[in-house]
C-alpha positions as CSV (number, residue, x, y, z in Angstrom):
1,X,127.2,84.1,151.6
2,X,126.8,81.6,153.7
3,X,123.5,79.6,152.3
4,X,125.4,79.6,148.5
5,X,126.3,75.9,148.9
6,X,129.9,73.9,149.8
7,X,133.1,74.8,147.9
8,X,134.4,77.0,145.0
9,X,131.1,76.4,142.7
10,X,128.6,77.3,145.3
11,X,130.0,80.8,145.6
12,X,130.3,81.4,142.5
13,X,127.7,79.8,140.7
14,X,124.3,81.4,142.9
15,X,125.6,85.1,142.7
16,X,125.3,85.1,139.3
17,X,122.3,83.3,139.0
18,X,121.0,86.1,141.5
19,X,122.7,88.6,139.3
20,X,120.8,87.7,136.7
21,X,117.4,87.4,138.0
22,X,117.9,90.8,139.5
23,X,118.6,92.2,136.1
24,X,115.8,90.9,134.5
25,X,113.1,92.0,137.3
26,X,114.9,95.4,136.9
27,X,114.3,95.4,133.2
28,X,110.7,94.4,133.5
29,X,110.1,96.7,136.4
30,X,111.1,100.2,134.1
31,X,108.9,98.5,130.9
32,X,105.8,98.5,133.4
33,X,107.0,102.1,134.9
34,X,107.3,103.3,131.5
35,X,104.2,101.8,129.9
36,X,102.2,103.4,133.3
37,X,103.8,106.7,132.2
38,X,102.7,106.8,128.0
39,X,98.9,105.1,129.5
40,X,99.1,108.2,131.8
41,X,100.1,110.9,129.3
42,X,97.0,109.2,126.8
43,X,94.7,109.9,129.9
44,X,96.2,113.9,130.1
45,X,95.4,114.2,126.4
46,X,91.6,113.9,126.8
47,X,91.4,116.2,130.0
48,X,93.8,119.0,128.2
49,X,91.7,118.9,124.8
50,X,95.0,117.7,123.3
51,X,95.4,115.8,119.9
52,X,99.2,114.7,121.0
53,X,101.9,115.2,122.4
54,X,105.6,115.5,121.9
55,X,108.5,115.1,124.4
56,X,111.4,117.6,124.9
57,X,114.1,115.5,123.7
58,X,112.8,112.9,121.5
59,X,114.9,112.3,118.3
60,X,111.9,111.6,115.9
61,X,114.4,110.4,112.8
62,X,114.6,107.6,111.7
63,X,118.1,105.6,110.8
64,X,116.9,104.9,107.5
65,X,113.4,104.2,105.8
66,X,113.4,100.7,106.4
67,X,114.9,100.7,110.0
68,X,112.7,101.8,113.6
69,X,115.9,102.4,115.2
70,X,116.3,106.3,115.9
71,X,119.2,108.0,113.8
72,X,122.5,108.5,115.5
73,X,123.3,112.3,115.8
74,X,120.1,113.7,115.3
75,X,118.3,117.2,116.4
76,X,116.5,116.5,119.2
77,X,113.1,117.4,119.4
78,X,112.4,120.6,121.2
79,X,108.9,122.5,122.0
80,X,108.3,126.3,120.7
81,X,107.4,127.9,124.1
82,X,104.3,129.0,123.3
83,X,103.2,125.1,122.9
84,X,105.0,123.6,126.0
85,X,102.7,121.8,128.7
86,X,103.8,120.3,131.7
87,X,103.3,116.7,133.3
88,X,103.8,115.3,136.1
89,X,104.1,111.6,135.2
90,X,103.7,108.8,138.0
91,X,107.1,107.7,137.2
92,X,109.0,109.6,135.7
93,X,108.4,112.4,137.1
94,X,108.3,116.3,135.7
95,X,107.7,116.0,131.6
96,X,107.5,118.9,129.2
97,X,106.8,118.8,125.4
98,X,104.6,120.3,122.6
99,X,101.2,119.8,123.0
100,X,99.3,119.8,119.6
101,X,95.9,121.1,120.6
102,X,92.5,120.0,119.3
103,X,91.2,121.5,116.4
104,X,92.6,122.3,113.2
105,X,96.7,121.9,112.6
106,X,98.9,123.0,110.2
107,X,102.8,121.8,109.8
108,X,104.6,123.5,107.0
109,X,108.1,124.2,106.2
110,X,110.8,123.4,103.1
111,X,111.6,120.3,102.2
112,X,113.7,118.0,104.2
113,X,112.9,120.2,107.4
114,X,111.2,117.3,109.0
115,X,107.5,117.9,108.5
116,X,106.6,114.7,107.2
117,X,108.9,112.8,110.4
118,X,106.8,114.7,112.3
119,X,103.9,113.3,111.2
120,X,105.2,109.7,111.0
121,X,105.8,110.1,114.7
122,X,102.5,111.1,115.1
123,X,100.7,108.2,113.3
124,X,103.0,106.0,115.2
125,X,101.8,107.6,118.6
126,X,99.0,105.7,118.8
127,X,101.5,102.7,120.2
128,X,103.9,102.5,123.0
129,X,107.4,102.6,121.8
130,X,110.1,100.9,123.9
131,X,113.3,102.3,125.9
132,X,115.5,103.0,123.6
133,X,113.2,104.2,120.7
134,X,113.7,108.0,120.9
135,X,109.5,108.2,120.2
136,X,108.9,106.6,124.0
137,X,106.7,109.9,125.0
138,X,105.5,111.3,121.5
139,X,101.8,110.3,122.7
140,X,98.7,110.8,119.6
141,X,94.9,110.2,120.3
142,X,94.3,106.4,120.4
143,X,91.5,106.6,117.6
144,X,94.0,108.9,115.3
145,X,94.1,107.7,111.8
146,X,96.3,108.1,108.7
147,X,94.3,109.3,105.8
148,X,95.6,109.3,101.9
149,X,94.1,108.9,98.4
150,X,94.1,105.2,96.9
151,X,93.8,105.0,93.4
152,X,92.0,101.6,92.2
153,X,90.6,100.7,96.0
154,X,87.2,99.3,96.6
155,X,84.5,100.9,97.8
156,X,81.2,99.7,98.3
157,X,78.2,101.7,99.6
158,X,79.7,104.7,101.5
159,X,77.4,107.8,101.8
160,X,80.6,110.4,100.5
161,X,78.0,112.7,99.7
162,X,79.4,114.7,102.1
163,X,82.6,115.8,99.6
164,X,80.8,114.7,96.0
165,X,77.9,115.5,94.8
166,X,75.9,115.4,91.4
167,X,78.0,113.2,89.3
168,X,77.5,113.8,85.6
169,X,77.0,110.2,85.0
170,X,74.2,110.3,87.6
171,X,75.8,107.9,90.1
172,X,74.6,107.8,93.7
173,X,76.8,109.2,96.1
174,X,74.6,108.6,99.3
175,X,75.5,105.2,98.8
176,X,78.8,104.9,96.3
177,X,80.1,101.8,95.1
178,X,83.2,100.8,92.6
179,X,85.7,98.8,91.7
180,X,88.1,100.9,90.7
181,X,88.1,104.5,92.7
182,X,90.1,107.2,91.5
183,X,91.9,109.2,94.1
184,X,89.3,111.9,95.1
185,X,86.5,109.4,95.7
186,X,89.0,107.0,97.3
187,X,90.5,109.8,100.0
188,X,86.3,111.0,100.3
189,X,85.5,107.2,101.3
190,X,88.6,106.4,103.6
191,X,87.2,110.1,105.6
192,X,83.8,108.6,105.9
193,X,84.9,105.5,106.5
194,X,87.1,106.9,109.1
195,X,84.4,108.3,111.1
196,X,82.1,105.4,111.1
197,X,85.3,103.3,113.2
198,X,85.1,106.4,115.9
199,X,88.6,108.5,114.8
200,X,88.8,111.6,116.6
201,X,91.7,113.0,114.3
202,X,92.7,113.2,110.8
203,X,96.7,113.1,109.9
204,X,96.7,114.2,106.2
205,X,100.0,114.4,104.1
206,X,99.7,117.3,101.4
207,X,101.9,114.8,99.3
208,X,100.1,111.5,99.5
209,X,96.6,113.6,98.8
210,X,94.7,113.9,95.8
211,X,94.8,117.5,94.9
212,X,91.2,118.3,93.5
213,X,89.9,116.4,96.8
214,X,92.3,118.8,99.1
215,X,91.6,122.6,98.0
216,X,91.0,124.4,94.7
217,X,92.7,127.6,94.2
218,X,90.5,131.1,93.6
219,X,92.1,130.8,89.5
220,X,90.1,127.7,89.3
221,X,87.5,128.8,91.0
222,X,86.8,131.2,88.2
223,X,87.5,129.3,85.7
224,X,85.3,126.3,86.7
225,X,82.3,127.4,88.5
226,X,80.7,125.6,91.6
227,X,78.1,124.3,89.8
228,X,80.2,122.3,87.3
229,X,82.6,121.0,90.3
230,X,81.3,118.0,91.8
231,X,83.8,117.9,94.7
232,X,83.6,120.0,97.9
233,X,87.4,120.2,98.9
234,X,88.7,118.7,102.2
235,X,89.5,122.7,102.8
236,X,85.6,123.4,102.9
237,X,84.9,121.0,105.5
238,X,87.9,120.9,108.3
239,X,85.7,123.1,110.0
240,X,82.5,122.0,110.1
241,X,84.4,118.6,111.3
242,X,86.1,120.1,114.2
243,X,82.8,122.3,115.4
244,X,80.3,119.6,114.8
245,X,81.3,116.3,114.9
246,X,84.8,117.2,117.2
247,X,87.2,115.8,114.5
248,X,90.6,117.6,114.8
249,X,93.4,117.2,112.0
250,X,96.3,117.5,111.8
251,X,97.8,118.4,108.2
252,X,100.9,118.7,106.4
253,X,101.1,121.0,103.5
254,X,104.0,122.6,101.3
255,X,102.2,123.7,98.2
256,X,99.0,125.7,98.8
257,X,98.6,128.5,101.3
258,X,94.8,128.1,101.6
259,X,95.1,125.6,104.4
260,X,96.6,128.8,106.5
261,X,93.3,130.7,106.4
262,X,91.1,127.6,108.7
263,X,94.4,126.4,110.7
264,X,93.9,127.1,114.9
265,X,97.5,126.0,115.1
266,X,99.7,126.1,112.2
267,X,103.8,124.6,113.0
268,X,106.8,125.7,111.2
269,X,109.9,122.7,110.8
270,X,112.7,124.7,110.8
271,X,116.0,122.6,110.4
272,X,114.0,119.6,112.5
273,X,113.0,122.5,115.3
274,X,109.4,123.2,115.7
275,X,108.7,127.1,115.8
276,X,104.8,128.1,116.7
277,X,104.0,130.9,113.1
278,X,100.4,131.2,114.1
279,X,100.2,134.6,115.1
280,X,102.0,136.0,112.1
281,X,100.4,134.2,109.5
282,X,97.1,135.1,110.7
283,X,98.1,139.0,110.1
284,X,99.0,137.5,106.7
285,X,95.8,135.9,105.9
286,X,94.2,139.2,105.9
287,X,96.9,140.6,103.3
288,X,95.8,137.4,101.2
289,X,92.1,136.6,101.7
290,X,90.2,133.7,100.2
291,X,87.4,134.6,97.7
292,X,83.7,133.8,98.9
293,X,82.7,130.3,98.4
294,X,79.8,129.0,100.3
295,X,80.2,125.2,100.5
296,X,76.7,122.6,100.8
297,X,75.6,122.6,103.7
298,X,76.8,120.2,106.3
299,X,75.3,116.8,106.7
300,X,76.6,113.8,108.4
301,X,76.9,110.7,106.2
302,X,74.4,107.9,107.2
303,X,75.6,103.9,106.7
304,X,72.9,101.5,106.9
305,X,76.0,99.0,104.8
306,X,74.8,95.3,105.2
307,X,77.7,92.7,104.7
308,X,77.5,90.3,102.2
309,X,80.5,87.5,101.6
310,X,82.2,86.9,98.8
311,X,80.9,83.9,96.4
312,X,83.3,80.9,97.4
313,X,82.7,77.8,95.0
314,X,82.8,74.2,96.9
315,X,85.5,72.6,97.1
316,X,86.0,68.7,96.0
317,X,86.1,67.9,100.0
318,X,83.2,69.8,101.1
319,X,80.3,67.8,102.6
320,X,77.0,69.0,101.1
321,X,74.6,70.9,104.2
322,X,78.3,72.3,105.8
323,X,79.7,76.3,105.3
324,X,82.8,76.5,103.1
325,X,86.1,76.4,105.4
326,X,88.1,79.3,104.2
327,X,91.8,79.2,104.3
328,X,94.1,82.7,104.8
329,X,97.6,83.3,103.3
330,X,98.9,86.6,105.3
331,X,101.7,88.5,102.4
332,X,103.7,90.3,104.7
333,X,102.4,93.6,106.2
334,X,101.0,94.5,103.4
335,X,97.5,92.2,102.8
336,X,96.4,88.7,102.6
337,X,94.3,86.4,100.4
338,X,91.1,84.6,101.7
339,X,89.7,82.2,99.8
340,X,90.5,83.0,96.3
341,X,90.0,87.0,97.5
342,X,93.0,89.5,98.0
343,X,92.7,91.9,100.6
344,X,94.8,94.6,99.8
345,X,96.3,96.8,102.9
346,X,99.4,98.8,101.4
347,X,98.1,101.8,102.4
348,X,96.9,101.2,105.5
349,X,99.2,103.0,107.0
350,X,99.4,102.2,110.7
351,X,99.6,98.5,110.4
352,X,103.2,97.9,111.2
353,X,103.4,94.4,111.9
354,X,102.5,91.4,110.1
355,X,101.5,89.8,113.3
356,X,98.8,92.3,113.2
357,X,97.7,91.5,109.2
358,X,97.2,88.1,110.1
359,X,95.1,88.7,113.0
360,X,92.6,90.9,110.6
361,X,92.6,88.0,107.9
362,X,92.0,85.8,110.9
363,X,89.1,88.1,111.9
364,X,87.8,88.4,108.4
365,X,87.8,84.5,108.0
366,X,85.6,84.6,111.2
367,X,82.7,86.9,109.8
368,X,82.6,85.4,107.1
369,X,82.2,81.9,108.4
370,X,79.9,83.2,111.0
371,X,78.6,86.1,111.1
372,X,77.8,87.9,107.5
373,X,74.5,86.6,106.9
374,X,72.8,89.4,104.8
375,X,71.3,91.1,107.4
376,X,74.1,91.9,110.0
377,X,75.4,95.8,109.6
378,X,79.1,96.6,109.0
379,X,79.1,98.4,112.5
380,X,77.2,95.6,114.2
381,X,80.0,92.8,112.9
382,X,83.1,95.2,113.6
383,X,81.8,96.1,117.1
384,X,80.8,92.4,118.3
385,X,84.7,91.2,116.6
386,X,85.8,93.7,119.1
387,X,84.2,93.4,122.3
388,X,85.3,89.9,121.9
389,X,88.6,90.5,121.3
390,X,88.5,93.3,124.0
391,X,86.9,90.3,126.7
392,X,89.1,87.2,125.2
393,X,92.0,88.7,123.6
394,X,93.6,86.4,121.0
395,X,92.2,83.5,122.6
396,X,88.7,84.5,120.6
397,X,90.8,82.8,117.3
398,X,91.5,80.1,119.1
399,X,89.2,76.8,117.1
400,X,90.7,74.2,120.0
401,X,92.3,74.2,123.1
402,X,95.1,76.3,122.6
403,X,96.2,79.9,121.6
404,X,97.4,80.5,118.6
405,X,101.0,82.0,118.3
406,X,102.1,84.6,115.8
407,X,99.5,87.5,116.4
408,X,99.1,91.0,117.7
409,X,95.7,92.5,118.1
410,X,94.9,95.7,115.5
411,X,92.9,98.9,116.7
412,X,89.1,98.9,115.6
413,X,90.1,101.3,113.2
414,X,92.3,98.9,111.3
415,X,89.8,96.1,111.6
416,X,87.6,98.7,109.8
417,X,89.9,99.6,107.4
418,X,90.7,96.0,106.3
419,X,86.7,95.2,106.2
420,X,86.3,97.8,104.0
421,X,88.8,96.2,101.5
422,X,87.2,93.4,101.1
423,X,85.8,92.7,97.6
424,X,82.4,91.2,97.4
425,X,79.8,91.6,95.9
């Protein structure tokens, strides 16, 4: 064109610089479209009374289980028609997929059927994916969260009176501490724990469960009588969670047909294909009913859980009258040492990013060096760390002038999740 400069290199050299810039804008322009469309569907989740959604279409496996890149060939994703909503997106346009109401849902089918992908793509809901990712409209409750049993995790002070009760060695469950928790007490706390950081649902995995914390059969039942049982299975109380405090979950099970009897919503994977089996197993629950058992009554769990810090010993280069500087090593993903403390995070699911674990120990280091004083409540700490994050953003880490690089904010859930791993006193 005429403005692109004298001789050969003038034409050639601005179209492509104008080529390029076009391509770029284009990119960014469908990454806003698309993240407009997921922030819209989050907002049609609440008004429909929906846990999540998933997209006609999407290709939930994965290449491998160490890759995020969707497999090559693989079933797409399509909604039972009794399940299927409609949206209109802003962007998009016209969207249909299954919506998983609120309430209590079951997924069941044989082995290697795809229950448990669905279920990874439904703890991973809670982000955006990107173009590309084959998950981009599969769309959970922001506050969903990924419960399992955790032999040997720290507990300290949770009221999991709730699910255990009447210890024979006498220990307190109203407020239950250890070092060492076996898997019932550890799944019982991580509930609890759960719905002091505000979840809304529950994704449980039959498999990565603790069976005597999940259901006990009618044999058992009989064999070992209520009052020698200690534990109040997770069965017992998926009601009472959904009706009075407005927790849904959202379970997969392969192994015990109990679960079918307090299901709303219970989801065959047949060969990767969802296929809606509510109606028919509910004529089959009344073939197969559950024998009487009339669980405690329902209370709420109370946490009045004061933060205390873990003892650090002065260093050689301390100056006496001045708080201990603590220093943070981030492992990976999977936890990171402060001070001389490990915080362990394995099984904290969700956390898919080390960007994200170092932002926690970050976070962590912060309340301890200024905010755990003995007095402060749990809650009081995790809400004021997030309200600043939520008015800062990473900036709040920031000790100078500048913004520290290498970080990705986690969901108060998380922040909970690694606070309650922290071993102190």
């Amino acid at each position: 064109h005429p403005g692109a400069g004298e001789g050969p290199k003038g034409w050639a050299v601005r179209p492509l610089k104008w080529h390029a810039s076009w391509v770029q804008n284009e990119a960014l322009r469908k990454a806003i479209c698309l993240a407009e469309d997921q922030a819209f569907i989050r907002q049609e989740l609440k008004k429909r009374s929906l846990a999540a959604f998933v997209s006609d279409g999407a290709i939930l496996p994965r290449e491998s289980g160490i890759s995020s890149r969707p497999m090559k060939n693989s079933v797409p994703f399509i909604s039972p028609e009794s399940l299927r909503v409609s949206m209109e997106l802003p962007h998009r346009g016209t969207i249909t997929g299954m919506g998983i109401p609120c309430g209590i849902t079951l997924i069941v089918g044989g082995g290697y059927h795809g229950k448990s992908t669905l279920l990874n793509a439904l703890e991973l809901g809670i982000y955006d994916h990107i173009s590309g990712d084959g998950r981009e409209y599969v769309i959970t409750d922001p506050s969903a969260q990924k419960l399992r049993s955790e032999d040997g995790r720290f507990i300290k002070d949770v009221d999991i009176s709730l699910f255990i009760n009447d210890l024979p060695n006498k220990k307190d469950t109203l407020c239950f501490s250890t070092e060492d928790a076996s898997g019932s007490t550890s799944q019982a706390a991580g509930i609890v724990e759960s719905m002091e950081a505000g979840s809304k649902v529950f994704l449980l995995d039959e498999d990565t469960s603790a069976t005597n914390f999940m259901v006990r059969d009618s044999f058992m039942q009989r064999v070992i009588c209520r009052e020698k049982e200690p534990i109040t299975p997770f069965l017992e109380r998926a009601r009472d969670l959904y009706e009075k405090t407005g927790i849904s979950t959202i379970l997969v099970a392969g192994s015990s047909g109990a679960f079918f009897h307090i299901a709303d919503t219970v989801i065959q994977m047949d060969n990767y294909h969802p296929v809606d089996i509510t109606a028919v197993t509910k004529k089959l629950c009344q073939e197969y009913p559950l024998s009487d058992i009339e669980a405690p009554a329902f209370r709420l769990p109370e946490s009045h859980r004061i933060m205390t810090k873990a003892k650090v010993a002065p260093s050689r280069h301390s100056r006496p009258g001045q708080p201990e500087r603590l220093k943070t090593k981030v492992h990976g993903k999977d936890g990171f040492s402060l001070g001389k403390t490990e915080v362990d995070l394995r099984y904290v699911e969700q956390l898919i990013d080390s960007e994200q674990t170092a932002s926690l120990a970050l976070l962590l280091k912060y309340a301890c060096e200024h905010l755990i004083d003995g007095k402060r409540t749990l809650p009081e700490i995790i809400t004021y760390l997030d309200t600043q994050l939520k008015r800062q953003g990473l900036s709040f880490f920031s000790e100078g002038s500048y913004i520290p690089c290498g970080y990705a904010l986690p969901r108060i859930q998380e922040i909970y999740s690694c606070f309650n791993r922290y071993r102190r006193p």
